[in-house]
DRENROMI-662420 format. One record per residue (C-alpha): residue number from 1; residue in one letter; x, y, z negated. Coordinates in Angstrom, 3 decimals. Layout:
! DRENROMI-662420
+-----+------+----------+----------+----------+
!  nr ! rest !     east !    north !       up !
+-----+------+----------+----------+----------+
! NUM !    a !        X !        Y !        Z !
...
+-----+------+----------+----------+----------+
//
This chain:
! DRENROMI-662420
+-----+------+----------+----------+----------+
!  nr ! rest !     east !    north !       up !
+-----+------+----------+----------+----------+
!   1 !    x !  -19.973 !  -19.061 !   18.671 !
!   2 !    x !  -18.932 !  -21.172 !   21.702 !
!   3 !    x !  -21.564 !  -23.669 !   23.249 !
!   4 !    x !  -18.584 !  -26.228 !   23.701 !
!   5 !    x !  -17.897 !  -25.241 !   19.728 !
!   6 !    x !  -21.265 !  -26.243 !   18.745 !
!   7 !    x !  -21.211 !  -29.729 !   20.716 !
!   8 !    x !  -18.027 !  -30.694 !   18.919 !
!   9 !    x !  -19.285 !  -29.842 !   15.575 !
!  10 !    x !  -22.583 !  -31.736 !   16.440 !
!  11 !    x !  -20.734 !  -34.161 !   17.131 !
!  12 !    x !  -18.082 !  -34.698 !   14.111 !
!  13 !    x !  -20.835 !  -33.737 !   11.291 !
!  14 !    x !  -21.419 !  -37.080 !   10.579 !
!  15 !    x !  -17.563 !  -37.700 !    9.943 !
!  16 !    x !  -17.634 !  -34.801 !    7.895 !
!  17 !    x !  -19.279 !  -35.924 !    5.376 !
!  18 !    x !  -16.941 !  -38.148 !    4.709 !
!  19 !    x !  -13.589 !  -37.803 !    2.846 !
!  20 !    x !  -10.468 !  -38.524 !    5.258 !
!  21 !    x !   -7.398 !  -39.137 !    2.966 !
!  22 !    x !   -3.848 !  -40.429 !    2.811 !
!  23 !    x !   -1.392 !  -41.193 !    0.356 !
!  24 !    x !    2.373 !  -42.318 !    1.429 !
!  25 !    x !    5.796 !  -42.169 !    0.252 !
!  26 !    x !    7.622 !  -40.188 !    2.394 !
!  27 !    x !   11.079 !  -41.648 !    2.287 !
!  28 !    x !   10.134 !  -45.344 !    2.978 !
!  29 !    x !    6.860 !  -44.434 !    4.944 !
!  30 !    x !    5.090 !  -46.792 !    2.497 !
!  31 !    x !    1.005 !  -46.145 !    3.280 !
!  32 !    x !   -0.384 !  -46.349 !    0.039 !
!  33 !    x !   -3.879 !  -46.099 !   -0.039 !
!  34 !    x !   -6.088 !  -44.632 !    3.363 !
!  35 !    x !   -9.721 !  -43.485 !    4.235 !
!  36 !    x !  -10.334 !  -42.585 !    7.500 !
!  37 !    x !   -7.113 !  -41.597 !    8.211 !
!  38 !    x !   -7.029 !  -41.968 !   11.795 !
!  39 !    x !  -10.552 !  -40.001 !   12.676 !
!  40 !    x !  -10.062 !  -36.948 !   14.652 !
!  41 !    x !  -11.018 !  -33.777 !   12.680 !
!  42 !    x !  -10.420 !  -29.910 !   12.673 !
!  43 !    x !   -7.895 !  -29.242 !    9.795 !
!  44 !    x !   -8.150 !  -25.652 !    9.268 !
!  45 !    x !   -4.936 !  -24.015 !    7.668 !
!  46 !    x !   -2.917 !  -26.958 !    7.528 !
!  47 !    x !   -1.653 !  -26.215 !   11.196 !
!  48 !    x !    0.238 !  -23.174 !    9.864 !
!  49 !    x !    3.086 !  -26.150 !    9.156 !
!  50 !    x !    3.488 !  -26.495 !   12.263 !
!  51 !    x !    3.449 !  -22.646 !   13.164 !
!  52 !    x !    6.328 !  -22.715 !   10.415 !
!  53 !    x !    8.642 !  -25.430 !   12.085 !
!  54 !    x !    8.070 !  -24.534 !   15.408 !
!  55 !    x !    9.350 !  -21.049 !   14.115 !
!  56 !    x !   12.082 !  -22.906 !   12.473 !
!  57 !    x !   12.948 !  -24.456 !   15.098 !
!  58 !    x !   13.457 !  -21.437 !   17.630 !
!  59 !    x !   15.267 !  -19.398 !   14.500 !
!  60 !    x !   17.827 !  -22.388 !   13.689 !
!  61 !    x !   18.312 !  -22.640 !   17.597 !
!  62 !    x !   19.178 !  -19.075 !   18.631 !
!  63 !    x !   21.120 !  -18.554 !   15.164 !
!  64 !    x !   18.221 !  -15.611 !   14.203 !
!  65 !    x !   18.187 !  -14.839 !   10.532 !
!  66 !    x !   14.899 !  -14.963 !    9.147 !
!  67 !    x !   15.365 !  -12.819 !    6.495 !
!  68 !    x !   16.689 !   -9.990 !    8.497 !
!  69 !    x !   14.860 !  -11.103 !   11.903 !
!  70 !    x !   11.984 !   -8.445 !   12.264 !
!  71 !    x !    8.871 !   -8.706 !   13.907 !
!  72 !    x !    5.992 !   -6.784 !   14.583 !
!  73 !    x !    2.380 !   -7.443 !   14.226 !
!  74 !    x !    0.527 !   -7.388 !   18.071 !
!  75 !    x !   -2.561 !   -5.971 !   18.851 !
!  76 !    x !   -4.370 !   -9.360 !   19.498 !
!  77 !    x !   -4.764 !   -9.633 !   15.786 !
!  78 !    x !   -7.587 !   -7.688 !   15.355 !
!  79 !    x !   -9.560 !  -10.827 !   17.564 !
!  80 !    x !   -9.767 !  -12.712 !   14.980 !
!  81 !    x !  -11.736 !  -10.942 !   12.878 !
!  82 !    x !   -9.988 !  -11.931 !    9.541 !
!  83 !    x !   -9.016 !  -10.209 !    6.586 !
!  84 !    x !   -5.330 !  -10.314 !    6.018 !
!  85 !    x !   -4.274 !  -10.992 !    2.343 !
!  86 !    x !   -1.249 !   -9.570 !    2.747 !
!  87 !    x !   -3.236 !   -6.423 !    4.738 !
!  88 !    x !   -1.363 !   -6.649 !    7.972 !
!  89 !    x !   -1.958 !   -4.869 !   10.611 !
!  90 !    x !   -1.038 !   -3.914 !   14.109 !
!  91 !    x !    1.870 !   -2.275 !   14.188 !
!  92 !    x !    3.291 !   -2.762 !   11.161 !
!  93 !    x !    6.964 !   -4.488 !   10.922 !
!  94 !    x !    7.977 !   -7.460 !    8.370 !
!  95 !    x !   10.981 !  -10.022 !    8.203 !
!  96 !    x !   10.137 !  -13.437 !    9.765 !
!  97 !    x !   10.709 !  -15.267 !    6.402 !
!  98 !    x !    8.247 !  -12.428 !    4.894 !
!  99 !    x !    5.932 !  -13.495 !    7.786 !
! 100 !    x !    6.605 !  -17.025 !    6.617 !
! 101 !    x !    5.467 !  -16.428 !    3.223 !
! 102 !    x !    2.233 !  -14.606 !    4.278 !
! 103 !    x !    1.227 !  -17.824 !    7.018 !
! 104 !    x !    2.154 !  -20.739 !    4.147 !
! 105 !    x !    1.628 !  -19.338 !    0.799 !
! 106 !    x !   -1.280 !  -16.820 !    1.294 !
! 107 !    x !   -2.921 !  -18.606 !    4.404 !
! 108 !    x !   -2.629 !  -15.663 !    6.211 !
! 109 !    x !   -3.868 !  -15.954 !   10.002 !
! 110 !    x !   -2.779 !  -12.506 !   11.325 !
! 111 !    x !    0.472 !  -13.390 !    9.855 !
! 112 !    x !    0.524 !  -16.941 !   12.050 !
! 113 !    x !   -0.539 !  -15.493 !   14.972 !
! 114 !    x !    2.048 !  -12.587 !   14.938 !
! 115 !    x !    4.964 !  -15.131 !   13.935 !
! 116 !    x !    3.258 !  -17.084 !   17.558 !
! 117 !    x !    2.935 !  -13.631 !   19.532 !
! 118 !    x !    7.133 !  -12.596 !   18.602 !
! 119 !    x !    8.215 !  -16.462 !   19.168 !
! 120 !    x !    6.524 !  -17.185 !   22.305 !
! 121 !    x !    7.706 !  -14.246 !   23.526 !
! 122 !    x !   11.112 !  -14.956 !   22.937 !
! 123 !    x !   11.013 !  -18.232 !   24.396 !
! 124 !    x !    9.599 !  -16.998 !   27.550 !
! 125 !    x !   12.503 !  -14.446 !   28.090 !
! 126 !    x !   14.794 !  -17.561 !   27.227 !
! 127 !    x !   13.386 !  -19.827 !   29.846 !
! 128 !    x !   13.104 !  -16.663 !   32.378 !
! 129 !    x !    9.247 !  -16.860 !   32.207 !
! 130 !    x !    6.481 !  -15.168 !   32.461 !
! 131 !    x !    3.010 !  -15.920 !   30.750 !
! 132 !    x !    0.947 !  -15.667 !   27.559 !
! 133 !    x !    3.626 !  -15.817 !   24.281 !
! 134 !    x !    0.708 !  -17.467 !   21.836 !
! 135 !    x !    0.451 !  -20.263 !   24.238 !
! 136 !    x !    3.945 !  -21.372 !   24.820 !
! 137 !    x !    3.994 !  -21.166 !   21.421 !
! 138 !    x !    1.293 !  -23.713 !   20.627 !
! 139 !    x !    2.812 !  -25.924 !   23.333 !
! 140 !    x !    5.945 !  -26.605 !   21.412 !
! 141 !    x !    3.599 !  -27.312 !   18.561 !
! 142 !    x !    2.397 !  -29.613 !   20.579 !
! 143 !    x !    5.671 !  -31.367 !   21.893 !
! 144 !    x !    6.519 !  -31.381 !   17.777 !
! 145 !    x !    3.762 !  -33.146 !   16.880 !
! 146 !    x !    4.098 !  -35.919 !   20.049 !
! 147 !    x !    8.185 !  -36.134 !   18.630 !
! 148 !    x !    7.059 !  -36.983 !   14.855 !
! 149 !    x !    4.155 !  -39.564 !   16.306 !
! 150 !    x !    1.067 !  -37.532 !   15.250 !
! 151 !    x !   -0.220 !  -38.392 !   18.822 !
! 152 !    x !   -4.041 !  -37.961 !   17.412 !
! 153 !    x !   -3.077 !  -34.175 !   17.184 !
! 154 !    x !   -4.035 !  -31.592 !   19.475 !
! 155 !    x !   -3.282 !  -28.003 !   18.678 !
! 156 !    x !   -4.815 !  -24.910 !   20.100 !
! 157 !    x !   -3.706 !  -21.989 !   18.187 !
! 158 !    x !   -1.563 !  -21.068 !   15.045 !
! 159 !    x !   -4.058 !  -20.342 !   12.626 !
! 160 !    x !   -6.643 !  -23.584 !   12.314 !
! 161 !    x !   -9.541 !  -21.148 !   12.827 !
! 162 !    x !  -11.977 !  -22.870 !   14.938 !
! 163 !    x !  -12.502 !  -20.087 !   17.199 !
! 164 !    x !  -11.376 !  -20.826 !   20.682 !
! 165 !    x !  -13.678 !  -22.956 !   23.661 !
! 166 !    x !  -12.234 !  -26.349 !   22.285 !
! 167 !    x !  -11.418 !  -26.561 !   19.128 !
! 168 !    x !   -8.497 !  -28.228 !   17.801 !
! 169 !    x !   -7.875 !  -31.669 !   15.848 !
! 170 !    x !   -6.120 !  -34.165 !   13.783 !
! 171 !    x !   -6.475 !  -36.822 !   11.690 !
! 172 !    x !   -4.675 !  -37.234 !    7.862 !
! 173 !    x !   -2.227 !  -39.591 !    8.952 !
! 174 !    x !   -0.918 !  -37.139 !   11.586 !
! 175 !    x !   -0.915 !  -34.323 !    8.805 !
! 176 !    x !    1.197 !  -36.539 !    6.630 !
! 177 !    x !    3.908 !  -36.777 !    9.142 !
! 178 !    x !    3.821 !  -33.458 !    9.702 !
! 179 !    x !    4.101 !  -32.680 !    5.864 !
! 180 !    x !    6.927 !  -35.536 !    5.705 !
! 181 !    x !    8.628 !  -33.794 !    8.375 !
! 182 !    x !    7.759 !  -30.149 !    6.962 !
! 183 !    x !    9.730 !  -30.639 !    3.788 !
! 184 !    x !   12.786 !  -32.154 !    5.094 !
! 185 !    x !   13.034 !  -28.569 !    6.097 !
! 186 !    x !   14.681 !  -26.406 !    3.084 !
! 187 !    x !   13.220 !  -23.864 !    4.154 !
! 188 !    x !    9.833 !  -24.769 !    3.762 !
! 189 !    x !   10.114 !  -26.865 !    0.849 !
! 190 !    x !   11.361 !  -23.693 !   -0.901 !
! 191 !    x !    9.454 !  -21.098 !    0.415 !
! 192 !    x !    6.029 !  -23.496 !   -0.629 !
! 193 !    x !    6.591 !  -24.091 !   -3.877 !
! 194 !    x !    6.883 !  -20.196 !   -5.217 !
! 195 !    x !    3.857 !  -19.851 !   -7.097 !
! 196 !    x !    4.115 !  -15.704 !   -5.426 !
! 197 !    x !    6.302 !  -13.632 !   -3.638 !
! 198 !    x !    6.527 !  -10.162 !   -3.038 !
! 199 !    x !    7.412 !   -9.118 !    0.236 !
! 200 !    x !    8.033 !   -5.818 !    2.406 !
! 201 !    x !    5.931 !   -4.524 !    5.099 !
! 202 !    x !    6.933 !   -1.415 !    7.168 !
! 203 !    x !    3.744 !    0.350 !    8.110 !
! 204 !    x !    2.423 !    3.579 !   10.073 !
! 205 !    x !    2.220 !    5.263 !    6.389 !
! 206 !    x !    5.393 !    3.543 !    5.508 !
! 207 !    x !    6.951 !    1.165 !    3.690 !
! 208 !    x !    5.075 !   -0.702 !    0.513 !
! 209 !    x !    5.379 !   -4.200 !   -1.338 !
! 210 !    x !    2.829 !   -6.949 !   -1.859 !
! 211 !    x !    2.979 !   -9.507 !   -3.861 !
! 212 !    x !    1.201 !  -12.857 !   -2.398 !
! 213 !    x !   -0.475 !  -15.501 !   -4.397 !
! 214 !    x !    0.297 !  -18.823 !   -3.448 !
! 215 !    x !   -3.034 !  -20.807 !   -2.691 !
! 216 !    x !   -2.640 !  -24.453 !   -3.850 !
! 217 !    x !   -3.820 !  -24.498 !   -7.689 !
! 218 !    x !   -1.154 !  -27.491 !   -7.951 !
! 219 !    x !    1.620 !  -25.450 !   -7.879 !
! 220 !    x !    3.402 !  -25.162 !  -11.298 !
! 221 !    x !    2.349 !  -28.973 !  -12.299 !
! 222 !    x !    5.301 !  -31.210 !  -13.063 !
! 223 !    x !    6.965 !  -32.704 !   -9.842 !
! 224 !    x !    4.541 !  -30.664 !   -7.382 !
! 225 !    x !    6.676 !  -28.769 !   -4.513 !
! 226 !    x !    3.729 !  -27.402 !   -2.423 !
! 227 !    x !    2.561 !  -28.161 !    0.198 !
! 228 !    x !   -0.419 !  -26.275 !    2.004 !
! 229 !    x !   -4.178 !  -25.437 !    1.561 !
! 230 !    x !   -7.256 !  -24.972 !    4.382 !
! 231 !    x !  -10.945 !  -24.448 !    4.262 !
! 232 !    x !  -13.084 !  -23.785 !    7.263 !
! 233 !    x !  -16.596 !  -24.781 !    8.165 !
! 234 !    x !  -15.839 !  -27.171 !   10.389 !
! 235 !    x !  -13.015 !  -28.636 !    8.242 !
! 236 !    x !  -14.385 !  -28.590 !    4.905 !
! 237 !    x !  -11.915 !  -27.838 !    1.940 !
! 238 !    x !   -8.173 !  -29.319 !    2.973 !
! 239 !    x !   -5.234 !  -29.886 !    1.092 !
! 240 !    x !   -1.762 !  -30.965 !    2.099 !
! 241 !    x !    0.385 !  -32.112 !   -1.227 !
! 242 !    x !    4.159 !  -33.107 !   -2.049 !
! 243 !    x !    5.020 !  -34.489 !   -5.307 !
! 244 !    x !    8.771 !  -35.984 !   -6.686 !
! 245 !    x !    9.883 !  -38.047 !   -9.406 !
! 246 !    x !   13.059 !  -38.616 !  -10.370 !
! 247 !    x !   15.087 !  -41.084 !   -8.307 !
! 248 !    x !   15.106 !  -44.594 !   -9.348 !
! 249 !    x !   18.451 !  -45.634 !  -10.371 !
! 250 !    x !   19.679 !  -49.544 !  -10.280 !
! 251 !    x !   22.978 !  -51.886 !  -10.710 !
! 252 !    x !   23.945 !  -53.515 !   -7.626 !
! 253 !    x !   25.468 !  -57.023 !   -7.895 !
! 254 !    x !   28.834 !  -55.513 !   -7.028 !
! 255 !    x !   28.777 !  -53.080 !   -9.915 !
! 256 !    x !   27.568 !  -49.811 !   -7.683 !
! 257 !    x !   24.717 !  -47.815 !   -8.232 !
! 258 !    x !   21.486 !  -48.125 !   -6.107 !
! 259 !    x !   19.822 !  -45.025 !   -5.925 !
! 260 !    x !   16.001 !  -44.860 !   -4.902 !
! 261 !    x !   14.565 !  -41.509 !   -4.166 !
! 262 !    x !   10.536 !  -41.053 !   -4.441 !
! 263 !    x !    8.658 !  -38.522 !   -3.043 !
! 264 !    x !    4.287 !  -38.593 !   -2.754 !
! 265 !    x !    2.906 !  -36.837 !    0.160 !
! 266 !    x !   -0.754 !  -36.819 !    0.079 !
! 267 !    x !   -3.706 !  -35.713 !    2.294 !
! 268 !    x !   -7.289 !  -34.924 !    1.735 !
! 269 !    x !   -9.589 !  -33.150 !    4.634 !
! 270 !    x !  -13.120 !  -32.120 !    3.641 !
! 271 !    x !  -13.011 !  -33.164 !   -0.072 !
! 272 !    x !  -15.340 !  -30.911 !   -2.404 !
! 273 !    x !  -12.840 !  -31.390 !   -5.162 !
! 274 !    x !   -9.637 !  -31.369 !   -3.100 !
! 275 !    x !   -7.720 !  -30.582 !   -6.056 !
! 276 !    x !   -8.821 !  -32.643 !   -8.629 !
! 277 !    x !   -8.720 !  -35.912 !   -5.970 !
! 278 !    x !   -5.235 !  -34.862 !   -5.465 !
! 279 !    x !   -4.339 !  -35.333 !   -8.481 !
! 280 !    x !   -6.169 !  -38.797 !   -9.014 !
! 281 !    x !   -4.562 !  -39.856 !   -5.657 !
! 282 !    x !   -1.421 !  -39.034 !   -6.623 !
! 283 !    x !   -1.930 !  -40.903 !  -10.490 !
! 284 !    x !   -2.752 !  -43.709 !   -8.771 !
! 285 !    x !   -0.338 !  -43.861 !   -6.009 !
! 286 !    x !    2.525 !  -43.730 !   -8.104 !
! 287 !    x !    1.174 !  -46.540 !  -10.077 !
! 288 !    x !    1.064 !  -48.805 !   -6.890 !
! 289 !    x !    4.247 !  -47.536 !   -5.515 !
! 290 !    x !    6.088 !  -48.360 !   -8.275 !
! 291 !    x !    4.693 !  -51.949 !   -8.809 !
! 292 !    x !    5.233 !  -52.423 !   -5.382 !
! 293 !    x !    8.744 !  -51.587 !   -5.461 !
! 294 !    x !    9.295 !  -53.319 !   -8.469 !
! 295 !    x !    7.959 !  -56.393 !   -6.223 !
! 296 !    x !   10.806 !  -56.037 !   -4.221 !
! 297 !    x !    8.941 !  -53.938 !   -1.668 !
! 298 !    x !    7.194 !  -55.980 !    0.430 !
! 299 !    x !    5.850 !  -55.847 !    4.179 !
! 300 !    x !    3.609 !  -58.490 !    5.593 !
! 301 !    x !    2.654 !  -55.964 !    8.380 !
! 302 !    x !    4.912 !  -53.266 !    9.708 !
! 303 !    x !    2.663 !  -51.296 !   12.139 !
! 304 !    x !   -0.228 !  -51.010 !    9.365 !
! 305 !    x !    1.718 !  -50.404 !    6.304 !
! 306 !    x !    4.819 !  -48.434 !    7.140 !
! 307 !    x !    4.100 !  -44.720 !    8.414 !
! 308 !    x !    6.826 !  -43.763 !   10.931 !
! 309 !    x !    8.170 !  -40.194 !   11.316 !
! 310 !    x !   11.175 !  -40.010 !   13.287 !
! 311 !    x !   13.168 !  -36.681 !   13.087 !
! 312 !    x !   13.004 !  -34.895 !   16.503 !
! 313 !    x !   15.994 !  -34.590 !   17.961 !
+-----+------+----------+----------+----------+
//
């Protein structure tokens, strides 16, 4: 393991014994209830939503279908020493919205890193550049998570593996704009919620199916839509969560309808029980939401209680 590694988890141990968490509805940025929520901290898998968008991104701008968009699986994946759930390896050939399915429902980093390797490389050619694909990659990862505010974030690869010189970090309020922004995206908010998937891989042997487990135990609970799991060392066990209820619905003084939508996004890095507190978060944050809007929504400070997540443009 790296020396500088070893200093920075000497150095965050104490915090990690503590639970960070957040709980906020997404469409009025209400904060509902934090704990060391702006600490800096690894966060393991959660990254892989940002792999996702920034892979969104680049797919939506060049008009590339992900479902028929190939990509191939580079040679750098066997560095990270990781078993692939979905048994990747170099060589082989999947869709990118197969690739997609592998890095958000099955955690899986070889899949992350090749959806990084094909990406990056594609946005070098565009720009007429020359350099390393996983890194200008991570760089617009980067520049999305300075354009949605999470300014406490720095990325350093696709994966959340804590493997490289200096490790990366966030805190939970920067991973709940990054899961407020994550399922604006249909997308995601689809592909998340499958409890499985089967997918296609084209290998040296040929071509076979898999069928991928989806990782967060939530799924399949009333009004849960995803969103992503994580567990490293350094991290502790992570889980990113986005819950709906049905829209509020009210009589305006004119006569016209008033419609409220409500949607829970809550975070909780290095909880033993990550998802049994989500669920008592979430309990309890929809009780206090929905007092609090029956108050008539109130703000007595803007900067402390309203999360802002502006939509990059």
């Amino acid at each position: 393991m790296h020396k500088l590694l070893l200093i920075f988890i000497s150095l965050v141990s104490p915090l990690l014994a503590q639970e960070a968490h957040m709980v906020v509805e997404a469409y009025s940025g209400k904060v509902i209830s934090a704990a060391n929520s702006t600490k800096k901290r690894p966060v393991a898998s959660l990254t892989k939503m940002a792999t996702a968008m920034v892979a969104l991104d680049w797919a939506n701008a060049t008009g590339t279908d992900i479902s028929a968009h190939m990509i191939r699986v580079p040679a750098i994946v066997s560095q990270l020493g990781t078993p692939s759930p979905a048994s990747l390896s170099p060589g082989d050939t999947l869709t990118l919205r197969d690739a997609l399915y592998c890095a958000l429902l099955s955690s899986d980093n070889i899949a992350a890193l090749s959806i990084a390797h094909h990406v990056g490389s594609r946005i070098l050619e565009r720009r007429r550049k020359e350099g390393d694909p996983v890194f200008a990659f991570v760089a617009e990862m980067n520049k999305l998570s300075k354009a949605i505010l999470a300014k406490n974030t720095r990325f350093v690869n696709t994966h959340g593996l804590e493997n490289d010189p200096k490790p990366g970090y966030s805190t939970a309020a920067d991973m709940a704009r990054l899961s407020i922004h994550a399922m604006r995206r249909n997308a995601i908010s689809f592909i998340v919620r499958q409890p499985s998937r089967k997918i296609t891989v084209n290998g040296v042997s040929g071509k076979r199916t898999q069928t991928l487990r989806n990782t967060n135990e939530l799924i399949g609970e009333e009004g849960i839509l995803g969103i992503k799991t994580g567990t490293t060392n350094a991290a502790g066990p992570c889980l990113a969560t986005c819950m709906d209820r049905d829209p509020l619905v009210r009589i305006k003084h004119d006569g016209s309808k008033g419609v409220t939508p409500r949607r829970l996004i809550v975070i909780v890095l290095n909880s033993p029980d990550r998802f049994g507190r989500t669920r008592k978060l979430l309990r309890d944050g929809w009780a206090y939401y929905d007092s609090w809007l029956a108050a008539g929504a109130p703000i007595k400070n803007q900067k402390r209680e309203i999360l802002s997540t502006p939509a990059p443009r």
